[in-house]
C-alpha positions as CSV (number, residue, x, y, z in Angstrom):
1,X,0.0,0.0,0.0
2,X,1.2,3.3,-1.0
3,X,0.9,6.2,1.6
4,X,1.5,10.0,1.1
5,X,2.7,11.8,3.9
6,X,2.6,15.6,3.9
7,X,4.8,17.3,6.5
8,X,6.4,20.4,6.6
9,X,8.5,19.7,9.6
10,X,12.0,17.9,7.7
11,X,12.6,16.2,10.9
12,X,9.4,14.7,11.4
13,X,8.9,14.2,8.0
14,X,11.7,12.2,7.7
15,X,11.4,10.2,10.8
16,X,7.6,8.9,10.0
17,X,8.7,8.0,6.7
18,X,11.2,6.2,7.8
19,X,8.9,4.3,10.7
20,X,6.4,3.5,8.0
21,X,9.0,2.4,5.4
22,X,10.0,-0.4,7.9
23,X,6.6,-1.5,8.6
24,X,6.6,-2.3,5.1
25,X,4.2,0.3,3.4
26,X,6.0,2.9,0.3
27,X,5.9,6.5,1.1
28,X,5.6,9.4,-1.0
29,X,6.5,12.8,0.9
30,X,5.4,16.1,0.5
31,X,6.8,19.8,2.5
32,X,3.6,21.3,2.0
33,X,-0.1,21.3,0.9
34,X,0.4,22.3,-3.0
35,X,3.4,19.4,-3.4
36,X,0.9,17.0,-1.5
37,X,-2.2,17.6,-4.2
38,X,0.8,17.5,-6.9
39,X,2.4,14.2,-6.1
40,X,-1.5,12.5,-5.6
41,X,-3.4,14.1,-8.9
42,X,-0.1,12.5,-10.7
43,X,0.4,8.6,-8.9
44,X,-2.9,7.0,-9.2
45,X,-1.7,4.3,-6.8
46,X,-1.9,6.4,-3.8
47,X,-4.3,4.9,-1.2
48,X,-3.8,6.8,2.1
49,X,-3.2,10.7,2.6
50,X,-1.6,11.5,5.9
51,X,-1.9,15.4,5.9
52,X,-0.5,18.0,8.6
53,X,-3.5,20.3,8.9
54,X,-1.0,23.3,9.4
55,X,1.1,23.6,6.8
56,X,2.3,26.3,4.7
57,X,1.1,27.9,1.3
58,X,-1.7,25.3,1.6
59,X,-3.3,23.7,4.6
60,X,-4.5,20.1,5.1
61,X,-7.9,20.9,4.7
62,X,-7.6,23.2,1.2
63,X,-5.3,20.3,-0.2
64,X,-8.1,17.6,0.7
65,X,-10.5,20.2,-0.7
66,X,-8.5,20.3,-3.8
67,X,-8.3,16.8,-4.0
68,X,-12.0,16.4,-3.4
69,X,-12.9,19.3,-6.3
70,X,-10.5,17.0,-8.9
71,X,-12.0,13.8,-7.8
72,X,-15.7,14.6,-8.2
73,X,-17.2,11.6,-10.4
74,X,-14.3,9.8,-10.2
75,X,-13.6,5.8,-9.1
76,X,-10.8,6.7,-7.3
77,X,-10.9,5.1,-3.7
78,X,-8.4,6.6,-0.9
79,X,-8.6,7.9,2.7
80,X,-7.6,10.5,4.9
81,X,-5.6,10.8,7.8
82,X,-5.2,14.1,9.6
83,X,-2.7,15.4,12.3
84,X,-3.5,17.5,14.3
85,X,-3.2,19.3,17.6
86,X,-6.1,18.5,20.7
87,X,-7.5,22.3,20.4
88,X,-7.9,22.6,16.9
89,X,-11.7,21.6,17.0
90,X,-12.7,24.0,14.2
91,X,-9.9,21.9,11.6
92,X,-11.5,18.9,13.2
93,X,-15.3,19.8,12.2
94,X,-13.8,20.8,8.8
95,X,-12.3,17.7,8.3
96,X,-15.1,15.6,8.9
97,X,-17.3,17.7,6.4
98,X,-14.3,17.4,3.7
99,X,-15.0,12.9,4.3
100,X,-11.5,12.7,6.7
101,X,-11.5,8.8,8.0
102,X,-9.9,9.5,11.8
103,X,-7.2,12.2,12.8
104,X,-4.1,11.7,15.1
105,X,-3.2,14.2,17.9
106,X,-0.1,15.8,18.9
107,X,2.8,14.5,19.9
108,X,1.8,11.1,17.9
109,X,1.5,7.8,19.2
110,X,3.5,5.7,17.1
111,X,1.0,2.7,17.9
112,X,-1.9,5.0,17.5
113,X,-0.6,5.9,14.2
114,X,-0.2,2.4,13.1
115,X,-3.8,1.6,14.1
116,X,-5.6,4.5,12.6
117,X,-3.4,3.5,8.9
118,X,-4.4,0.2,9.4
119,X,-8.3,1.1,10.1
120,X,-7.4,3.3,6.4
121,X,-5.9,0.3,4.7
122,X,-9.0,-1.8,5.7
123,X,-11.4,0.8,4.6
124,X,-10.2,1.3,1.2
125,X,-9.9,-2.4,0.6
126,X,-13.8,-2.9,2.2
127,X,-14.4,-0.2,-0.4
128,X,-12.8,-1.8,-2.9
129,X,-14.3,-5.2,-2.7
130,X,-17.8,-3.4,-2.3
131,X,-17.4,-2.3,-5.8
132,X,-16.6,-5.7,-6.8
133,X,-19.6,-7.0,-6.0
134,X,-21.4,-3.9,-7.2
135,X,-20.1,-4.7,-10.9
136,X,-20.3,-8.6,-10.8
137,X,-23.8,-8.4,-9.3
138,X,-24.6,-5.4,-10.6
139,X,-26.2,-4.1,-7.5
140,X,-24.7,-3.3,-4.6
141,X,-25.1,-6.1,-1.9
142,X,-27.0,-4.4,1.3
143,X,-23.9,-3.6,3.8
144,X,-23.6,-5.1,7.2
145,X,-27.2,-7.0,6.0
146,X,-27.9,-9.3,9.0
147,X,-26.0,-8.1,11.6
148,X,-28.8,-7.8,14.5
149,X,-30.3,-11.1,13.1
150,X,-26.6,-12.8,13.7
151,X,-26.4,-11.1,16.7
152,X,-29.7,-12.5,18.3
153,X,-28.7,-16.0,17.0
154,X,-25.4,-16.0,19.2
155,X,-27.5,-15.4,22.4
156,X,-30.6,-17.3,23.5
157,X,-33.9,-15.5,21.6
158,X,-35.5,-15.6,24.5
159,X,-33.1,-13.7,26.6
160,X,-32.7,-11.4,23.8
161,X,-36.3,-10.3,23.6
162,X,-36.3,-9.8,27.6
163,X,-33.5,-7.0,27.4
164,X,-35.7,-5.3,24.2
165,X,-38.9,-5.3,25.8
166,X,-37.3,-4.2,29.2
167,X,-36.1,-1.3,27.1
168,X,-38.8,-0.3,25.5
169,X,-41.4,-0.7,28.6
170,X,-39.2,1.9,30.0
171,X,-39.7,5.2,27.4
172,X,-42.5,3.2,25.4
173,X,-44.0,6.7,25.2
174,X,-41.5,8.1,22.9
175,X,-42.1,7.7,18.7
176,X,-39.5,5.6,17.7
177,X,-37.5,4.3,20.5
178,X,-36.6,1.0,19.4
179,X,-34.6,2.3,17.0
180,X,-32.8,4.4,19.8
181,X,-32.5,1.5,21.5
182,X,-30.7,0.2,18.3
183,X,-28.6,3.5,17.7
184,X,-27.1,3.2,21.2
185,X,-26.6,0.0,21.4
186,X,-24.6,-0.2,18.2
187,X,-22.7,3.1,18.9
188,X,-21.4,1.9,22.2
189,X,-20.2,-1.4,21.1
190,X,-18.1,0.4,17.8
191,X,-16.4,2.9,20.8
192,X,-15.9,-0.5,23.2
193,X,-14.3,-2.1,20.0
194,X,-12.3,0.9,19.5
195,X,-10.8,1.2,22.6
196,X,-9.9,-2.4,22.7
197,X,-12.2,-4.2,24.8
198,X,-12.9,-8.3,24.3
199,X,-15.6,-9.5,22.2
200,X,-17.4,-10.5,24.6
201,X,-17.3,-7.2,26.5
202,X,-18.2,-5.5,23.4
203,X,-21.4,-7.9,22.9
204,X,-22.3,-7.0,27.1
205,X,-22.4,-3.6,26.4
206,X,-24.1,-3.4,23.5
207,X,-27.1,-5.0,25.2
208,X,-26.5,-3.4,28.8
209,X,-27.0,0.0,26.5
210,X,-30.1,-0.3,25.4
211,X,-31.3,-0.4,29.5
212,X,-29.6,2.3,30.1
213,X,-33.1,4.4,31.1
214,X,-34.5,1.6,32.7
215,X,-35.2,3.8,36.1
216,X,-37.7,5.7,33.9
217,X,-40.2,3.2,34.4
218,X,-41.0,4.8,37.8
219,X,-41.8,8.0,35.5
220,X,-43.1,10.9,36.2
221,X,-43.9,10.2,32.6
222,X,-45.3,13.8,31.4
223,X,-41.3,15.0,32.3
224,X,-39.9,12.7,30.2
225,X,-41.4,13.3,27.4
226,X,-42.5,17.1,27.9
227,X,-42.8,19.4,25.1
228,X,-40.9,22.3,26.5
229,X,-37.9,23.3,28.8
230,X,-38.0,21.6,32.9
231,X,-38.6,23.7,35.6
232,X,-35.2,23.1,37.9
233,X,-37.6,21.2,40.4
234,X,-39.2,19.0,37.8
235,X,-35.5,18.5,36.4
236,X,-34.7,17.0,39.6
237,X,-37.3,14.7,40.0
238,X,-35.9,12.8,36.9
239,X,-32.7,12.6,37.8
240,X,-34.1,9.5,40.1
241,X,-34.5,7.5,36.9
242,X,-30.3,7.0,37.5
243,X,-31.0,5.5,41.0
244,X,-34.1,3.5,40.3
245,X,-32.9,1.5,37.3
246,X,-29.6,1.0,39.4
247,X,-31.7,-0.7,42.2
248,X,-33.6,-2.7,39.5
249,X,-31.3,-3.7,37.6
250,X,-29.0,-4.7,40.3
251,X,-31.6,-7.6,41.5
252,X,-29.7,-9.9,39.2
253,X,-26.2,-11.5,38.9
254,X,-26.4,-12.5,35.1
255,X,-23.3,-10.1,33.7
256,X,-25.1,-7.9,31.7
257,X,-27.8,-6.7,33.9
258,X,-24.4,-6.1,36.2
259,X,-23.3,-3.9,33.0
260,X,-26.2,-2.0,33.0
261,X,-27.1,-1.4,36.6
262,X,-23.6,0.2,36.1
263,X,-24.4,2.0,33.2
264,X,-27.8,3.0,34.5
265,X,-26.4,4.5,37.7
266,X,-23.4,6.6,36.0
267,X,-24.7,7.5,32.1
268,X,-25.3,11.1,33.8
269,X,-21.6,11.6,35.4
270,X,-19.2,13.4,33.5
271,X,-16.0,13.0,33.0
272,X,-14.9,16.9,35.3
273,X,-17.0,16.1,38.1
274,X,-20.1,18.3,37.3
275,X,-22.8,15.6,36.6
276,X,-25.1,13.7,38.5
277,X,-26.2,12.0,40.4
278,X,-22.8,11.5,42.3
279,X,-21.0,13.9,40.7
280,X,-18.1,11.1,39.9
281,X,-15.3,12.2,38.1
282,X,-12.6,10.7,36.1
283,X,-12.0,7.1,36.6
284,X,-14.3,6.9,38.8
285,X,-16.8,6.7,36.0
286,X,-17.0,3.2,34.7
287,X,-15.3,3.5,31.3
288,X,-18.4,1.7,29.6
289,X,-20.6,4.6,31.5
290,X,-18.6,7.1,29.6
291,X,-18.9,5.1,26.5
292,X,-22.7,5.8,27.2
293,X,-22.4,9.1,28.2
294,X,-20.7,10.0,25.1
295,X,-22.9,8.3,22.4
296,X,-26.2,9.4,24.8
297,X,-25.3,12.8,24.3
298,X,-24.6,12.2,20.3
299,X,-28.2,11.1,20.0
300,X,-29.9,13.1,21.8
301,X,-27.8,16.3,19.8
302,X,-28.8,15.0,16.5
303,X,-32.4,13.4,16.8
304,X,-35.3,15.7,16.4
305,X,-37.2,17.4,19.0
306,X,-40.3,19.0,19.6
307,X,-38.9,22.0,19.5
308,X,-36.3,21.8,16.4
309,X,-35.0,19.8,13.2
310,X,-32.0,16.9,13.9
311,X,-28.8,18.7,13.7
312,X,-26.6,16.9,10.9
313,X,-23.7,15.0,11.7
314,X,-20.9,17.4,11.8
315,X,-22.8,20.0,13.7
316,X,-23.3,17.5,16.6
317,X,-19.7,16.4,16.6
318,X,-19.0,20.0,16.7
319,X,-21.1,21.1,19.7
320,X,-19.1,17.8,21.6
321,X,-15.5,19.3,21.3
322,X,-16.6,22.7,21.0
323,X,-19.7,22.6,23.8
324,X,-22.6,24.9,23.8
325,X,-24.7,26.8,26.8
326,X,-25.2,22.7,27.5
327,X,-22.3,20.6,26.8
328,X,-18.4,21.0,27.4
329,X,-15.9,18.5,26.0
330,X,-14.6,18.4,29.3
331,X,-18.0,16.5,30.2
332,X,-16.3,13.2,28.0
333,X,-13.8,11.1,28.9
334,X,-10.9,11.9,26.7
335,X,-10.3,8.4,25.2
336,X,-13.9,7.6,24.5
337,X,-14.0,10.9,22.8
338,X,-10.9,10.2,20.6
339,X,-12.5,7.2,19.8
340,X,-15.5,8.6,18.6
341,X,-14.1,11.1,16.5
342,X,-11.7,8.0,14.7
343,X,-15.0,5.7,14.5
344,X,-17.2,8.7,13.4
345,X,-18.1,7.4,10.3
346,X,-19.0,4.1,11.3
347,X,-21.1,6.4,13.9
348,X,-23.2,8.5,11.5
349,X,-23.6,5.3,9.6
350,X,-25.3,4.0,12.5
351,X,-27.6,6.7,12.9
352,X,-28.4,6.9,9.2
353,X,-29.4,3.1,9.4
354,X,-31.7,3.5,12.3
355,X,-32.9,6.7,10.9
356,X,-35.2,7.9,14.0
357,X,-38.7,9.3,13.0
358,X,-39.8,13.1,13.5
359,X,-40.9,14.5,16.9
């Protein structure tokens, strides 16, 4: 696989090509963004762009843009890699609306780098064998077609169903929740993944997810679902829902109801202390509460609402690592965060699949 890595540091230039070399992939180099778009509109064999977002006479981003301008109606399949720095959120949103796969923050991580080029490698050659079947089927084959059935044939149906119906008895009152239920679960398990839990971790927290608002069963129903903004009062009365599905959930020892009593009791903590209903911080937050903090607050940023539209993908990603009058990214757990910006795509795909319906 053929890489091109543009740099305008010499030094570090030099010593990533020369880390990559040895791991066996060919490296083109480039000093700044117009060499970059030069050297890639000319060698056609160029899978992977690993661009500097700051660089000089042309950024990261205008070279991607560039690229992306040339390439419109094109077959050509490659990915992007971005470095950049952890407070360069407004490069970051860019990226994502320019189709960037994952980025790498500064000082890099030489295993972190390897990952995220491997995670490129394996993306373009999905890609690749996609249109395969596209043009010797001549229709191109449903993706990931089967997954929850395959999924609900590796545990016992029965014991499947419980979990889903336990979910949905407890917000049964909102229009399309089991797809929610679908979106969160899904979301968490492709950040557990990321961050390199087992599989059998990953298949316990995708179904302890979908209980995470278990404790709303207790209601006050008309909160949960109320058309306008809480009084601080009424706000407070459904903070119990982290308490009550806690206590139910912690009446059995099977693992995942463990998960998700866990889950249940922390999904409101965040990550600088200033959450509920403990007001844990930092580790101690279970790491697969903070998982379900983080892909909570996704959802419930892009879904419709009574009172406006979904926000599209990158605005939502945005408001995470920027924050708003609600949200700070100091409410996330760094790592699950990072992991959510490299999965992203994989995230929005999600979300597009279980497409929830209008408030």
């Amino acid at each position: 696989m053929k890489l091109l890595l543009a740099e305008d540091d010499a030094q570090v230039r030099t010593e990533l090509r020369e880390l990559l070399s040895e791991e066996g992939y060919t490296v083109v180099t480039a000093s700044d963004g117009i060499e970059a778009f030069e050297k890639f509109r000319d060698d056609k064999d160029i899978d992977v762009l690993l661009l500097d977002i700051r660089m000089p006479r042309c950024t990261g981003l205008q070279t991607l843009d560039a690229i992306r301008k040339i390439d419109v109606g094109s077959e050509r399949i490659f990915e992007t890699i971005f470095i950049t720095g952890n407070n360069d959120s407004d490069s970051v949103v860019s990226a994502l609306k320019l189709g960037a796969l994952s980025f790498l923050f500064k000082p890099i991580v030489v295993e972190q780098l390897l990952a995220e080029i491997d995670a490129a490698k394996e993306s373009v050659n999905q890609r690749r064998y996609k249109r395969l079947q596209r043009e010797v089927l001549e229709a191109q084959i449903e993706e990931n077609k089967g997954r929850l059935s395959q999924l609900t044939q590796e545990l016992d149906g029965g014991y499947t169903a419980a979990i889903h119906m336990l979910a949905l008895s407890a917000e049964h009152y909102i229009p399309g929740i089991e797809l929610h239920i679908h979106r969160v679960g899904e979301m968490a398990s492709v950040l557990a993944n990321r961050l390199g839990f087992e599989k059998k971790d990953v298949q316990n927290i995708r179904f302890a997810a979908a209980l995470h608002d278990i404790g709303k069963l207790k209601g006050p129903e008309e909160l949960y679902n109320a058309e306008r903004t809480l009084t601080s009062e009424e706000f407070e009365i459904t903070k119990a829902h982290t308490h009550n599905g806690e206590e139910f959930l912690s009446h059995s020892s099977n693992p995942v109801f463990k998960l998700a009593a866990v889950i249940a009791a922390q999904h409101h903590e965040h990550h600088d202390g200033s959450g509920y209903p403990n007001g844990l911080e930092g580790d101690e937050i279970a790491i697969e509460a903070a998982i379900m903090h983080a892909v909570d607050v996704y959802e419930n940023l892009r879904a419709p609402r009574p009172y406006r539209e979904e926000l599209p993908h990158h605005i939502a990603i945005g408001i995470m690592i920027d924050g708003d009058d609600k949200s700070s990214p100091d409410h996330f757990h760094p790592r699950v965060l990072q992991a959510l910006l490299a999965q992203h795509r994989d995230i929005e795909a999600i979300y597009e699949r279980y497409r929830p319906t209008k408030a």
